[in-house]
SERO-4910 file (N, C-alpha, C, O; in steps of 0.05 Angstrom, whole numbers):
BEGIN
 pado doro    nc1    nc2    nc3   cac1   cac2   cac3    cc1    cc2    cc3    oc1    oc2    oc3
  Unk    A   -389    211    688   -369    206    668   -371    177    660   -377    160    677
  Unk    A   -366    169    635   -366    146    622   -339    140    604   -320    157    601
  Unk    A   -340    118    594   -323    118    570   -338    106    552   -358     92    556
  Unk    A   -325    114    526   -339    107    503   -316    100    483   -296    113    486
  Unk    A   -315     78    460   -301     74    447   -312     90    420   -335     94    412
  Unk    A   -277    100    406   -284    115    393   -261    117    360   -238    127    360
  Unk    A   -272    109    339   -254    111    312   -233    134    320   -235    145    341
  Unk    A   -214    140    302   -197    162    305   -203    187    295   -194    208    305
  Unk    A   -223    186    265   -244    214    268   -256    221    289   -248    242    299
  Unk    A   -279    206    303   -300    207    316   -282    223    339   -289    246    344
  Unk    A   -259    209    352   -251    218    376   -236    248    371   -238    264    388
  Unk    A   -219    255    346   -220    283    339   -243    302    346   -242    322    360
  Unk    A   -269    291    332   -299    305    332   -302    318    371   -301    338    384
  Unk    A   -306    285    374   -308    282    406   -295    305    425   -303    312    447
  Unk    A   -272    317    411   -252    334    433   -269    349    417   -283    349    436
  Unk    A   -281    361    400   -284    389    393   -302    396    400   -306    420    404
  Unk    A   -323    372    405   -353    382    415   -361    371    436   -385    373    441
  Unk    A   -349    361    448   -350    346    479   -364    368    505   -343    379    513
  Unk    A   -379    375    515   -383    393    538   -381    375    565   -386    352    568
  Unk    A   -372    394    583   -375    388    618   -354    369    616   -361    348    626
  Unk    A   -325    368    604   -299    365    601   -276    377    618   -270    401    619
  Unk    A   -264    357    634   -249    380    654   -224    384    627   -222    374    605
  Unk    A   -207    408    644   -185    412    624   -162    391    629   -142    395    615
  Unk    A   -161    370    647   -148    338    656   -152    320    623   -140    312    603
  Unk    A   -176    321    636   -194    299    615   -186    312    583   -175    299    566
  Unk    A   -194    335    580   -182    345    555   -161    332    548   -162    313    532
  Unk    A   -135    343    561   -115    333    560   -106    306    557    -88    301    541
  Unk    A   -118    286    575   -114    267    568   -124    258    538   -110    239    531
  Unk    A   -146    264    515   -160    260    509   -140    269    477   -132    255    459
  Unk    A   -137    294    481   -108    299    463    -80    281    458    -68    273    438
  Unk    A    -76    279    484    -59    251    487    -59    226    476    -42    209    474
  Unk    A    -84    227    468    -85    192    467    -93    198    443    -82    181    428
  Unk    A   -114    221    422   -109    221    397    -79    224    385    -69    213    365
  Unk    A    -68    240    401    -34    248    377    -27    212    385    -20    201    364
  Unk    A    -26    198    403    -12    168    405    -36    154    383    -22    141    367
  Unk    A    -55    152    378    -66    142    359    -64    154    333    -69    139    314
  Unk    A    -59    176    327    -62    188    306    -24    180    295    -16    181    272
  Unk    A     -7    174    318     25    170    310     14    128    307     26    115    291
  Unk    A      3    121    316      4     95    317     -8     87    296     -1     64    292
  Unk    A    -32     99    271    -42     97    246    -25    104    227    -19     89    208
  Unk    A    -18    127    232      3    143    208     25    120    207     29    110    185
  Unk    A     40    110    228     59     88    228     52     62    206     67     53    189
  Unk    A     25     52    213     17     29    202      3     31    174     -8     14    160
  Unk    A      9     60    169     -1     72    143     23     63    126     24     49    106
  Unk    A     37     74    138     66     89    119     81     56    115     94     47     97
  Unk    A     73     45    136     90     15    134     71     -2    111     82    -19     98
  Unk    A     48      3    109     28    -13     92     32     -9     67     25    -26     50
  Unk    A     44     17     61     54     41     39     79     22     26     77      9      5
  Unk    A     92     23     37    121     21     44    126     -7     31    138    -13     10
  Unk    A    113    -25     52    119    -58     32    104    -63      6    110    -84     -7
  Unk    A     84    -45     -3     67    -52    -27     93    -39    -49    101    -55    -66
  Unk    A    104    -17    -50    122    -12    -53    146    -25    -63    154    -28    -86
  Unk    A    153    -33    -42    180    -56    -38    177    -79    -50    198    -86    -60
  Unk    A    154    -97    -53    146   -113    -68    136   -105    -99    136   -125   -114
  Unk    A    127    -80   -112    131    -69   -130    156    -67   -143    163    -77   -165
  Unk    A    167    -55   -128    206    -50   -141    219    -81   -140    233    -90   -158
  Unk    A    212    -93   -120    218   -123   -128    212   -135   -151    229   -147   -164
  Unk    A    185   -134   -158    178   -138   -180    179   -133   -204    172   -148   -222
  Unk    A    191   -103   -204    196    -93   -228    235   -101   -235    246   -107   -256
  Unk    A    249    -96   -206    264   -112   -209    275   -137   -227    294   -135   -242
  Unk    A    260   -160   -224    254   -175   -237    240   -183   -259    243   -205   -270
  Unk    A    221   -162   -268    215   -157   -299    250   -139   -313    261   -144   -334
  Unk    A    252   -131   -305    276   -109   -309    307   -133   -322    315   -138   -345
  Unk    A    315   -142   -299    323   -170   -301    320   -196   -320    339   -208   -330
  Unk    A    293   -203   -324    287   -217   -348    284   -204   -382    284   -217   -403
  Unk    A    282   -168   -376    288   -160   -400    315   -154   -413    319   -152   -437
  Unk    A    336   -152   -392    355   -151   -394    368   -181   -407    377   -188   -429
  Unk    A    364   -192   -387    374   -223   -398    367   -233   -432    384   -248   -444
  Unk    A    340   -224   -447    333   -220   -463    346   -209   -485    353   -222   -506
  Unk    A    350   -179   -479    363   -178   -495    398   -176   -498    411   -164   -515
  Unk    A    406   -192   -476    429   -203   -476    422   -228   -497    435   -225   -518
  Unk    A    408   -248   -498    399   -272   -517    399   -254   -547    408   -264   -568
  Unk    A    393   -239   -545    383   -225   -575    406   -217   -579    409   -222   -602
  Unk    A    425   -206   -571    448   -197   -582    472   -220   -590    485   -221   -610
  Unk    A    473   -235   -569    480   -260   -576    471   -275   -598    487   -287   -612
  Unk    A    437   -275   -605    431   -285   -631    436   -276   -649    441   -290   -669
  Unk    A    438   -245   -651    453   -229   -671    479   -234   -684    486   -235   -708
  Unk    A    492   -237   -660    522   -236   -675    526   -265   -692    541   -269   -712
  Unk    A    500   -292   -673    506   -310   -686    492   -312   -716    501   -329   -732
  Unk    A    476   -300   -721    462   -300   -744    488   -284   -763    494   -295   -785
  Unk    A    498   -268   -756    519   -254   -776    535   -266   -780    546   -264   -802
  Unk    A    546   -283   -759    569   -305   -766    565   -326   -782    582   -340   -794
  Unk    A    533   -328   -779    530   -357   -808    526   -380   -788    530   -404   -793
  Unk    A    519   -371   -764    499   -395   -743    477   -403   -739    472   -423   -726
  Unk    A    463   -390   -747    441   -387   -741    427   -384   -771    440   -371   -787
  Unk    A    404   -395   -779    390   -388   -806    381   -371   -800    388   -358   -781
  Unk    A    356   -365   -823    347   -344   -830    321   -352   -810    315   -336   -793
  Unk    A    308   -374   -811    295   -389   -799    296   -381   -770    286   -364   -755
  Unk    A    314   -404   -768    323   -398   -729    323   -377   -718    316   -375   -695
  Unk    A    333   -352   -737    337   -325   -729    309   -318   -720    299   -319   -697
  Unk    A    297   -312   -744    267   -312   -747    245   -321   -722    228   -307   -710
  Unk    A    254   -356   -721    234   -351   -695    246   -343   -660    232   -332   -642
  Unk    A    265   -348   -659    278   -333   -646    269   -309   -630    261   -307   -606
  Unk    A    271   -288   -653    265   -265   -659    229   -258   -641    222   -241   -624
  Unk    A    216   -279   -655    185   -269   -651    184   -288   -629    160   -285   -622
  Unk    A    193   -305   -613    199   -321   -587    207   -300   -564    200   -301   -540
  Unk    A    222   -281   -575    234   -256   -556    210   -242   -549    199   -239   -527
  Unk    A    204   -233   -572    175   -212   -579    160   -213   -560    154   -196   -543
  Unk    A    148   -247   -562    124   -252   -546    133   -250   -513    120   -242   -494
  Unk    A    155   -260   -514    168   -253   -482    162   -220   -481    143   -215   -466
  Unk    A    170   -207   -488    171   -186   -482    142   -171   -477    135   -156   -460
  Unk    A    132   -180   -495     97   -172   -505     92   -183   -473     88   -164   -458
  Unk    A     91   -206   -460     82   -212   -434     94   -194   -415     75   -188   -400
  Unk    A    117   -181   -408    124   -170   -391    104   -143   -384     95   -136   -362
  Unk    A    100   -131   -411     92   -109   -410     63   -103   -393     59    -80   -385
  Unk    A     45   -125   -390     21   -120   -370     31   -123   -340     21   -111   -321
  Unk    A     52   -143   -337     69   -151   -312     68   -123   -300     54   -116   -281
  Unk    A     93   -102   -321    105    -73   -309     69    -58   -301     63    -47   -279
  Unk    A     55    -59   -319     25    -46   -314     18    -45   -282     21    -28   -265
  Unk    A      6    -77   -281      4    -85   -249     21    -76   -237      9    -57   -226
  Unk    A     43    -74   -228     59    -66   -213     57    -29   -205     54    -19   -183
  Unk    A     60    -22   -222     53     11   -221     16     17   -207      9     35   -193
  Unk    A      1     -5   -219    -26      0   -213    -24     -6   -183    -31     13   -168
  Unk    A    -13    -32   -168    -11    -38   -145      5     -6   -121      5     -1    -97
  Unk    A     13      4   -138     33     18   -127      8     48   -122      9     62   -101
  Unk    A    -13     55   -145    -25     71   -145    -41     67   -129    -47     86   -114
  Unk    A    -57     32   -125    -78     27   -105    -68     36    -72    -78     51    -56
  Unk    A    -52     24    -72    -30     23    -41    -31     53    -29    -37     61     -6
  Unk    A    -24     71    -55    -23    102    -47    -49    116    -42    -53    136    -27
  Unk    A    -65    105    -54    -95    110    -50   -108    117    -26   -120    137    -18
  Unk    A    -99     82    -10   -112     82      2   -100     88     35   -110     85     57
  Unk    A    -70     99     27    -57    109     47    -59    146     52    -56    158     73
  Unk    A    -65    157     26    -69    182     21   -100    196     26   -117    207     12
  Unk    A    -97    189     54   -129    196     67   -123    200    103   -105    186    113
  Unk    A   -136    216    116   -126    223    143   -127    190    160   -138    170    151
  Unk    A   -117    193    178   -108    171    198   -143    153    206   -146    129    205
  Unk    A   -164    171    213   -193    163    216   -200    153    193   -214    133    195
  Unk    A   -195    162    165   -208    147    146   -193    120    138   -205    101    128
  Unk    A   -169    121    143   -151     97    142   -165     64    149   -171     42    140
  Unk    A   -162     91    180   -182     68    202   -208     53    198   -213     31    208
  Unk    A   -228     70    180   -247     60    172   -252     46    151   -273     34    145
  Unk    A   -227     48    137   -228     27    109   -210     -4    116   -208    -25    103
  Unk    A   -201      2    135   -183    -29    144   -220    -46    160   -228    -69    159
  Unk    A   -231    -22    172   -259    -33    190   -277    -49    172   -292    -67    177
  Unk    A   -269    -35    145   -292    -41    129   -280    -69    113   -289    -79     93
  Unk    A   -266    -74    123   -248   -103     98   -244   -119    123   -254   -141    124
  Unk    A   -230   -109    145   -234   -134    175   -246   -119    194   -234    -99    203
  Unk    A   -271   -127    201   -290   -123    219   -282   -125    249   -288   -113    269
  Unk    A   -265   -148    242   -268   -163    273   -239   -157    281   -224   -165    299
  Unk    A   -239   -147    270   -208   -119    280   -218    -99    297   -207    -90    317
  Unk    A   -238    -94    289   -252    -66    314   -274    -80    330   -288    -67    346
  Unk    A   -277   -103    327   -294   -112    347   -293   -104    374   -271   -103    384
  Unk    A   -317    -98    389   -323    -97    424   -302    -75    432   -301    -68    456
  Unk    A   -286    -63    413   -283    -31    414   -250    -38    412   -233    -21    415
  Unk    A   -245    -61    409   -214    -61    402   -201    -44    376   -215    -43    356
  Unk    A   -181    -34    377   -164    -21    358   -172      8    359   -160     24    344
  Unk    A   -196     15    378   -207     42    374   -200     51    405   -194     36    425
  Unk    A   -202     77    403   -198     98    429   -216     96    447   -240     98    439
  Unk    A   -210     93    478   -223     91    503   -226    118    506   -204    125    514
  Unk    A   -238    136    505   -241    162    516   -266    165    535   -287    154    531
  Unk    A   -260    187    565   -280    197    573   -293    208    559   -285    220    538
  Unk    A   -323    207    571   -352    223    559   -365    239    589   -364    232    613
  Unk    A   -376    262    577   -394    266    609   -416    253    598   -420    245    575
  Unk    A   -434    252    625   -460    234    618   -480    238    595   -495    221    584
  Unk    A   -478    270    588   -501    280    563   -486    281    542   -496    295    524
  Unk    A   -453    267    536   -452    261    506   -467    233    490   -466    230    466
***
């Protein structure tokens, strides 16, 4: 018997085709995928979760500056009707709002795109998760850290 370090696919694989396995070792082996497979899904859903939260924050505050906006614009309104404002002032005013507004609109984009990437790359089983965090920090799974200790018999 050995151990071998093992991704959270691989060690699914590992229990399915493993031979000269006691039914201990099985067991344990089950064990320690459902605790890794609950300990990914966790750090999934949380990775999910704040891309999210910082999304709605964000839109929040696009939401907020459009509002405020056209609180200004209604205010310029009434003052333009009252004979405060020229035709002029109204005028640029007016296309000063615009362009505000014209900027928000790629703001709200990003935000939704961030929100699509986030889901992306959370909407994949717990092993492929694992392998795309491997593939962006390396030295996260280094010398078999972050991955599964499992027994092997000697001819896996």
């Amino acid at each position: 018997m050995g151990i071998r370090y093992f991704y959270n696919d691989e060690a699914h694989q590992h229990l399915d085709t493993a031979r000269n396995l006691s039914e201990a070792e099985k067991r344990l082996i089950r064990q320690k995928i459902a605790q890794d497979d609950t300990r990914l899904s966790t750090i999934m859903e949380s990775a999910y979760a704040d891309t999210v939260s910082r999304s709605r924050e964000y839109l929040d505050s696009i939401m907020r500056l459009r509002d405020s906006g056209l609180d200004n614009i209604d205010a310029d309104i009434e003052a333009y009707q009252n004979g405060e404002l020229s035709d002029d002032e109204f005028g640029e005013r007016l296309t000063t709002y615009s362009a505000e507004i014209n900027k928000l609109r790629p703001l709200a984009q990003q935000a939704q795109d961030a929100e699509e990437h986030a889901w992306a790359e959370v909407n994949v089983t717990p092993g492929a998760y694992q392998r795309q965090v491997a593939k962006r920090f390396p030295a996260l799974f280094a010398n078999g850290r972050g991955l599964l200790a499992l027994p092997t018999a000697d001819d896996d």
